[in-house]
Structure formats: structure tokens, C-alpha cells
N, C-alpha and C positions, 0 to 999 in steps of 0.2 A: 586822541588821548593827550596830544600835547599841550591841548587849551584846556585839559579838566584837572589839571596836576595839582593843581594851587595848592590841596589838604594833604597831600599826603608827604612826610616827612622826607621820607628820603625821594624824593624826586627834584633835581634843580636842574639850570640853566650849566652847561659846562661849557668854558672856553671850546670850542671846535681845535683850536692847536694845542691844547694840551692834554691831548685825547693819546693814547701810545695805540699802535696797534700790537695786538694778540698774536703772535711770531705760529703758534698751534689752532689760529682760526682753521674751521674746518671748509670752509667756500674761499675763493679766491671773489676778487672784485673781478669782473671784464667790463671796463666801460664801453664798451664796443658793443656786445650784446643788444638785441633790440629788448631784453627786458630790462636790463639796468637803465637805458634809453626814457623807457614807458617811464618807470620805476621815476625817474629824475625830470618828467615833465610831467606830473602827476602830484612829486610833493614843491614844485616850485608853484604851481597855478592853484593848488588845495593846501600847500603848510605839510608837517610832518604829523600822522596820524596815531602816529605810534612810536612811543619814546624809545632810545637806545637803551644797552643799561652797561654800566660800566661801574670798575670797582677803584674805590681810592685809594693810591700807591704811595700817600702819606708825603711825598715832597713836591704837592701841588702838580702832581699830574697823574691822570687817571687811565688805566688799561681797558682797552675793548673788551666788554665779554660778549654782547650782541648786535647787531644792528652795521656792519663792514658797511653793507650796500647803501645805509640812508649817511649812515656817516662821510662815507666817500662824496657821496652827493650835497652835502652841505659844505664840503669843502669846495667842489667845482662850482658853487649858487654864491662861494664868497662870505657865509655866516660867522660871524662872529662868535653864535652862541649855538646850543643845540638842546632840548628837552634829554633828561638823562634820568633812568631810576638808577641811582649810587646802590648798588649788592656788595655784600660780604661775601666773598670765594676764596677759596685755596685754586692754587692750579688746576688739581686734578678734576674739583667740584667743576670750575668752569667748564672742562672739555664734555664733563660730564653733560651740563646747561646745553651745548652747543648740539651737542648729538639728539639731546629730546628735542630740542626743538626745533632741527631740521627733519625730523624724523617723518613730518608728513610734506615737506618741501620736494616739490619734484625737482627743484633746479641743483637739487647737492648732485654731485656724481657719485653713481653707486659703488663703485668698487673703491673712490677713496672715504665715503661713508664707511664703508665695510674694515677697514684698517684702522680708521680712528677708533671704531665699534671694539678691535682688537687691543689696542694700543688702551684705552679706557680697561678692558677688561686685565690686561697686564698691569696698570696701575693701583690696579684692585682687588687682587689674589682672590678675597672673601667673597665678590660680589659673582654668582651663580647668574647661569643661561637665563633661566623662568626669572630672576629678580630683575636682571637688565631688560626681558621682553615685558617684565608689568610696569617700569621705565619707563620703556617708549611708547607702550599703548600699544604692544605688536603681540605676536604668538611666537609661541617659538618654533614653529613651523617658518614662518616670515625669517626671525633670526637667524637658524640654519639654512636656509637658503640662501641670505646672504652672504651668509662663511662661508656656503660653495664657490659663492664669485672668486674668491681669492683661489681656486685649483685652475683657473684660468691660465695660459698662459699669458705673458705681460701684454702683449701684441691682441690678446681678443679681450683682455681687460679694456683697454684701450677703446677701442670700438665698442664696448658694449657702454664706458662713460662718457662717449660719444654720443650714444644713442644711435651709434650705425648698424647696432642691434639690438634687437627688443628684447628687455630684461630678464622676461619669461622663457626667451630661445637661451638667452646667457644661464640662464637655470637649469634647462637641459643639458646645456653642452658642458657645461661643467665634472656632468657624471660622466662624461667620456676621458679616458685616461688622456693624459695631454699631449702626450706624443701621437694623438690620431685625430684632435680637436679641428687640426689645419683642415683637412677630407671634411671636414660636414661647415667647416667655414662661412662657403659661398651660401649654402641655403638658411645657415641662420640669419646673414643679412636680407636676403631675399624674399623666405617664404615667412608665413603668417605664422602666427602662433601654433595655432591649431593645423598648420598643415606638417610644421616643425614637429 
């Protein structure tokens, strides 16, 4: 995408340092990760595939609304410049952006997925279950089962955006009241979905 930009208006070249980041990004960077790794010796040896996009904050510097991970990495590669589609966002709209379009990313973690999903819906009194699931492209079957992650206690939330439990077991365990969640613990790490 970043060599086909040329026509299209809002997409330029943006200083890489005067890029801000987004304080309510929904993914943290881990440079450590063997995918952000991949991730950064894939667009050093191929170029960046796929442009950031960020909004202009009017005194010559611009806010993160997507791209943390390619961003990060053109600042460890040393670039001067980065490919950017310029968006017009309010706050809320951004968080809004961030959620659809992590929404098929396995690497967000679910239960702080699940809170920003909350925190989006607090910011938006008007906006209904079924309108935020035709949003992300999900059911609201999908939806509510994620607002059960949050009856979790903190400690199996935890391990479940770990992935030291399978999301499906984390759905289960949720309908157990939470004072009794500790008892079935060990076999949600343990056993399979289907024996769970």
C-alpha cells in the first residue's frame, strides 16, 4: 500500500518524530514478542505494506490512530519518514476505529478488548448492543460473551489474556459465581474445550 499512495489526497509522507502517541491505544507495543520481531524483519527486508493513519493535531504534529506496531518499528529501522493516511477523528471516533479493527486481531488481549468495548459504550449512551455487534462484524451472541469475561475475577482475567486459558473455558467459567471460579481453575488451564 505504501508504494500505491501517490493519488490519493489525504495520504503523505509524515516526519516519524512527530507522530504523538494515542495515551488510549488499545494494544500496548512489546518489542520483545516473537511477532512484533517477525513483524519488524518483514517490513525492513519488504518496505511497509500498509500505511499508518493518523490525524492532524494542527501544530505540526500528528496523533496515532493506527498502526503502534509498524510505527514503533520505523522508529527502531531509523526512518525519517513513514507512509500515513491523515483521518479526521474526534476521540471517541478514534477508540471507536481501534476496536473495529482489532476486532478480528488475535493478538489484542481479550479482557482488555472487553473494557475498551465497555468504555466505547459509556462514551456513547445512544449507541445499542446489536449496533456496536453490526460495528465489528460480530453477533451479539460473540458481544455478550465477552461482557461475561469481565465477571471474571482480576487473577483469571489475567490468565485468560495470557492465553494460560482458552477463551471458550474463560466463557464457561464466567457463569460460575466468582467466589467458586478458584475450584474449577486448575481444569480450565488444563483440560480442552470440550472436556471443560
Amino acid at each position: 500500500m505504501a508504494g500505491a499512495t501517490g493519488g490519493v489526497s489525504n495520504m503523505k509522507d509524515v516526519p516519524v518524530k512527530a507522530i504523538r502517541e494515542n495515551k488510549e491505544m488499545l494494544r500496548g507495543c512489546n518489542k520483545q514478542s516473537p511477532d512484533y520481531q517477525e513483524l519488524k524483519a518483514g517490513i525492513q527486508s519488504k518496505g511497509l505494506l500498509s500505511a499508518i493513519s493518523v490525524r492532524d493535531l494542527g501544530d505540526g504534529t500528528y496523533g496515532l490512530v493506527d498502526g503502534l506496531q509498524r510505527w514503533n518499528i520505523a522508529q527502531d529501522l531509523g526512518w525519517e519518514f513513514i507512509p500515513a493516511q491523515i483521518v479526521s477523528m474526534a476521540e471517541g471516533e478514534i477508540l471507536e476505529a481501534q476496536i473495529v479493527a482489532n476486532a478480528q486481531r488475535i493478538e489484542t488481549r481479550p479482557v482488555e478488548y472487553t473494557k475498551a468495548l465497555l468504555k466505547l459504550l459509556a462514551m456513547n449512551p445512544t449507541l445499542t448492543m446489536s449496533e456496536l455487534a453490526r460495528r465489528l462484524g460480530k453477533s451479539i451472541t460473540w458481544l455478550s460473551e465477552r461482557f461475561h469475561l469481565l465477571k471474571l475475577n482480576p487473577q483469571i482475567q489475567d490468565l485468560v489474556n495470557e492465553n494460560k486459558i482458552p477463551l471458550a473455558n474463560g466463557y464457561a467459567l464466567s457463569k460460575v459465581p466468582e467466589e467458586f471460579q478458584g475450584q474449577f481453575l486448575e481444569s480450565a488451564m488444563t483440560q480442552s474445550t470440550t472436556e471443560f
